[in-house]
C-alpha positions as CSV (number, residue, x, y, z in Angstrom):
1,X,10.4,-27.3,35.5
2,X,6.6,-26.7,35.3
3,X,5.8,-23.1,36.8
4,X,2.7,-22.1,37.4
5,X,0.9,-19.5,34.7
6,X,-0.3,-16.5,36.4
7,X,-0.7,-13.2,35.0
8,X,-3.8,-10.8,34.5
9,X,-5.5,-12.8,31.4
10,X,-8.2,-10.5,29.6
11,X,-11.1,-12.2,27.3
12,X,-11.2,-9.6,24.4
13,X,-13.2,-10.3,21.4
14,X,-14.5,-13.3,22.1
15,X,-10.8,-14.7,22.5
16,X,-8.8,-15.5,25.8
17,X,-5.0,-16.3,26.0
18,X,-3.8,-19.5,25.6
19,X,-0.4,-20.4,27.8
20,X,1.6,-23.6,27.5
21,X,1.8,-25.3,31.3
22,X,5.6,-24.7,31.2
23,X,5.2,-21.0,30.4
24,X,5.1,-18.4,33.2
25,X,3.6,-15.3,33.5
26,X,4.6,-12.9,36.0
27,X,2.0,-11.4,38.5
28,X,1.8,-8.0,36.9
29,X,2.3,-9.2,33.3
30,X,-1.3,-8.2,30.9
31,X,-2.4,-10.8,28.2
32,X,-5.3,-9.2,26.2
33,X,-7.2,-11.4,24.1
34,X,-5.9,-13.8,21.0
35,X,-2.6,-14.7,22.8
36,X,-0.9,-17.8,22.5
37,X,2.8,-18.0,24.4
38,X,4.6,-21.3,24.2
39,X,6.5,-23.8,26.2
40,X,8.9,-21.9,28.5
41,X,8.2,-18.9,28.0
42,X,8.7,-16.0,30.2
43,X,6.7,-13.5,30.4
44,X,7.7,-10.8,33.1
45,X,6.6,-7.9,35.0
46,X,4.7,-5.3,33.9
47,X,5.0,-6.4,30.3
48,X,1.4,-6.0,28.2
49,X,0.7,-8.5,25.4
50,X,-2.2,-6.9,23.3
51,X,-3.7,-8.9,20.6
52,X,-6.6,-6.7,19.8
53,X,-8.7,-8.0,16.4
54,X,-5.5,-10.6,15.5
55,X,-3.1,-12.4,17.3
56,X,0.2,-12.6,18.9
57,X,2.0,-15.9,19.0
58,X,4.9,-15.8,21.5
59,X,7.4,-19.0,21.1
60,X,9.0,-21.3,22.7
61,X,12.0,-20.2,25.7
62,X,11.0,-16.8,24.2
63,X,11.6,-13.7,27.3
64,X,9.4,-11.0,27.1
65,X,11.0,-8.6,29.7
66,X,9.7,-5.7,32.1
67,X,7.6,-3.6,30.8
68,X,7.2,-4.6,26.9
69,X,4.5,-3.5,25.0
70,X,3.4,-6.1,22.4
71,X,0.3,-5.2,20.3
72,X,-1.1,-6.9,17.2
73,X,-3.6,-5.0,15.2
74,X,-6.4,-4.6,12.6
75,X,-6.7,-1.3,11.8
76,X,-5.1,-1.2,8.6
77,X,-5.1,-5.0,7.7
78,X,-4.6,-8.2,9.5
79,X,-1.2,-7.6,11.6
80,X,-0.2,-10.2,13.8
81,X,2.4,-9.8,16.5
82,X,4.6,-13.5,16.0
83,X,7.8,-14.0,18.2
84,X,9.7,-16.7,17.3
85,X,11.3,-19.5,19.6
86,X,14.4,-17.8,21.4
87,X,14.2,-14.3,21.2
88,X,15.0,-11.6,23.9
89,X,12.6,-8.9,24.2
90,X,14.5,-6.5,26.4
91,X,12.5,-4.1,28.9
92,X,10.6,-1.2,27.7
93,X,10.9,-2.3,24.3
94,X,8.0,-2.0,21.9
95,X,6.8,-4.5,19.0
96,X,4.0,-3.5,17.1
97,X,2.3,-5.9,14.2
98,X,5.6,-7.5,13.1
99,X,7.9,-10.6,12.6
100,X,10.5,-11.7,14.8
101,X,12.3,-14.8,13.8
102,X,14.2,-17.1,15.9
103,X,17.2,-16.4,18.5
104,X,16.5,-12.6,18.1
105,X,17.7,-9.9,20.3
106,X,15.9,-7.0,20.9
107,X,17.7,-5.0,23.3
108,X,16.0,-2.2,25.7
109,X,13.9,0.5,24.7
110,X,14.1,-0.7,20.9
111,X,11.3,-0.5,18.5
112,X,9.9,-2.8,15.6
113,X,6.8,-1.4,13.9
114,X,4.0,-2.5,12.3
115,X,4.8,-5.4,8.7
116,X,8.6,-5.0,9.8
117,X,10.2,-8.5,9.5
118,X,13.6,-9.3,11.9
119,X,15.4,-12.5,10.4
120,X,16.9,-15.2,12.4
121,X,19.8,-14.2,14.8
122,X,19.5,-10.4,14.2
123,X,20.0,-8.4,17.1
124,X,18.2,-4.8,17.4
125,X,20.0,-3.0,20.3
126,X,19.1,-0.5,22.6
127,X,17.3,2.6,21.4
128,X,16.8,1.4,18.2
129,X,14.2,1.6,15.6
130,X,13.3,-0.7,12.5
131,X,10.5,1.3,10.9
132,X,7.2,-0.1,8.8
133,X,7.7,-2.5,6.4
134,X,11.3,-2.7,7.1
135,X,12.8,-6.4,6.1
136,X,16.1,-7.0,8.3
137,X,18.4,-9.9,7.4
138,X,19.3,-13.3,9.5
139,X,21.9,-12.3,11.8
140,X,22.3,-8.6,10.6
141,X,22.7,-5.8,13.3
142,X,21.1,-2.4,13.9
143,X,22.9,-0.6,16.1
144,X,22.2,1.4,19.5
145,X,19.5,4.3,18.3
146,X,20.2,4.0,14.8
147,X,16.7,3.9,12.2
148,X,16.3,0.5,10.0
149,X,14.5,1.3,7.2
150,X,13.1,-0.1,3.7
151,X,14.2,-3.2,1.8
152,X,16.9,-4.4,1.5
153,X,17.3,-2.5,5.1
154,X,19.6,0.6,5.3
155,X,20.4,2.1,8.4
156,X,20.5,5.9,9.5
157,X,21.8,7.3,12.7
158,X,20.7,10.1,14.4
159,X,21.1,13.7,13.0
160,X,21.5,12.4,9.6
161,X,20.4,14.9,7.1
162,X,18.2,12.3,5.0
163,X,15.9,10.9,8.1
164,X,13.1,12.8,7.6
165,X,12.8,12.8,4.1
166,X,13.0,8.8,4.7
167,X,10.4,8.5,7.3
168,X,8.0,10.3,4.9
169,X,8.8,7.8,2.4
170,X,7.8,4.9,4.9
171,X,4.1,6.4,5.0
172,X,3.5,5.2,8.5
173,X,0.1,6.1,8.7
174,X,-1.2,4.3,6.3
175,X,0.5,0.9,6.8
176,X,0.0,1.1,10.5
177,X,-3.5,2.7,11.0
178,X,-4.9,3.0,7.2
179,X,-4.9,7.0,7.4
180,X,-4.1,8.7,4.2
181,X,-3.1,12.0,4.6
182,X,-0.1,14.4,3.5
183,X,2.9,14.1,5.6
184,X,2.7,18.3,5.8
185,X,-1.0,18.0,7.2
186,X,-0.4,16.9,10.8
187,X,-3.5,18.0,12.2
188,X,-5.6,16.3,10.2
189,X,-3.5,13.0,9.8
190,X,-2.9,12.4,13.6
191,X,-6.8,13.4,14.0
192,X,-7.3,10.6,11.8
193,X,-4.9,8.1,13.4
194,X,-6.3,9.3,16.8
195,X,-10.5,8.5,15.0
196,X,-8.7,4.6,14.2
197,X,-7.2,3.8,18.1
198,X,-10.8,5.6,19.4
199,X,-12.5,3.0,17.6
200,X,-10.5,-0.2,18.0
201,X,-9.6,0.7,21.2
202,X,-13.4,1.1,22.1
203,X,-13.8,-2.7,21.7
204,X,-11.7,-3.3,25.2
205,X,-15.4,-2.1,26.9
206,X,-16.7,-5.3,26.4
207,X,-13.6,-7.0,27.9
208,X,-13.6,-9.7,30.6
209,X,-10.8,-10.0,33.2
210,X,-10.2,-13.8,33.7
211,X,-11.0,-15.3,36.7
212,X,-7.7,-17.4,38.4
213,X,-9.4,-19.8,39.7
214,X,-10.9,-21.3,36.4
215,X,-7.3,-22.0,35.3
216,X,-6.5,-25.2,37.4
């Protein structure tokens, strides 16, 4: 089946996304920039492919569902956003300058952040999080609304008494937006992360919306 690649494509930085003929993008679907999805690939609606000042490389029969957010970043170091050949991203689900290997599930409304790394056959499901820098096995599972953190990974449900003290530990703001600041100093550490997405985000002004016709 060759299906025809549609999609709202965004030149960003210079760079424009790249789809494979066999790939389809639904009507609604965003690709921003450095974005490079593979033979038969899906790519449905709603869903927002961001690659801002790196990349995102989507693979091949990979689904991107309903309103996914994919973003790839700079701000704290080169993070690409790389989907390997097979996965599921479920809808509403949210990956953020990580590593997804092959035949990975990633179940609805779950979240993989920024230098996390999901091996082969892993399944995140619904509600989850794997947090920065996390490293999940091949074929390991994180269940519904649990928190996978460190390596080697370690889960933590909900309510558990040790969560916060190992979020802190993960120092989010610095591996995701280069921000050092204490964890007890919230105003000034989510001014800070708010001054990095200002800027980066600032770059979109000079964006240029694709025209269709130039595709064929």
């Amino acid at each position: 089946m060759t299906a025809e690649s549609q999609g709202i494509r965004i030149r960003h930085r210079g760079r424009e996304p790249q789809v494979h003929p066999t790939a389809y993008i639904a009507p609604t679907a965003t690709l921003v920039g450095d974005v490079r999805v593979g033979p038969r690939a899906r790519v449905m609606y709603g869903a927002v492919l961001d690659a801002e000042g790196s990349r995102i490389e989507v693979g091949e029969a990979a689904v991107i569902c309903e309103n996914a957010v994919l973003r790839a970043s700079a701000a704290a170091g080169d993070q690409p956003m790389l989907v390997g050949d097979h996965v599921f991203v479920g809808p509403h689900a949210t990956l953020l300058g990580c590593e997804v290997g092959r035949c990975v599930y990633v179940a609805t409304a779950a979240t993989v952040l920024q230098c996390a790394k999901v091996g082969n056959g892993s399944v995140v499901a619904v509600g989850a999080l794997v947090h920065a820098r996390t490293v999940v096995p091949d074929e390991y599972f994180v269940p519904p609304h649990n928190v996978a953190l460190d390596a080697p990974v370690r889960l933590l449900a909900p309510g558990d008494p040790g969560l916060t003290e190992a979020v802190r530990r993960v120092d989010f703001a610095q591996v995701a937006f280069g921000v050092d600041a204490e964890w007890t100093d919230r105003i000034s550490r989510y001014e800070h992360v708010a001054e990095v997405r200002v800027a980066e985000f600032g770059a979109h002004a000079d964006d240029e919306v694709l025209d269709p016709a130039r595709r064929h």
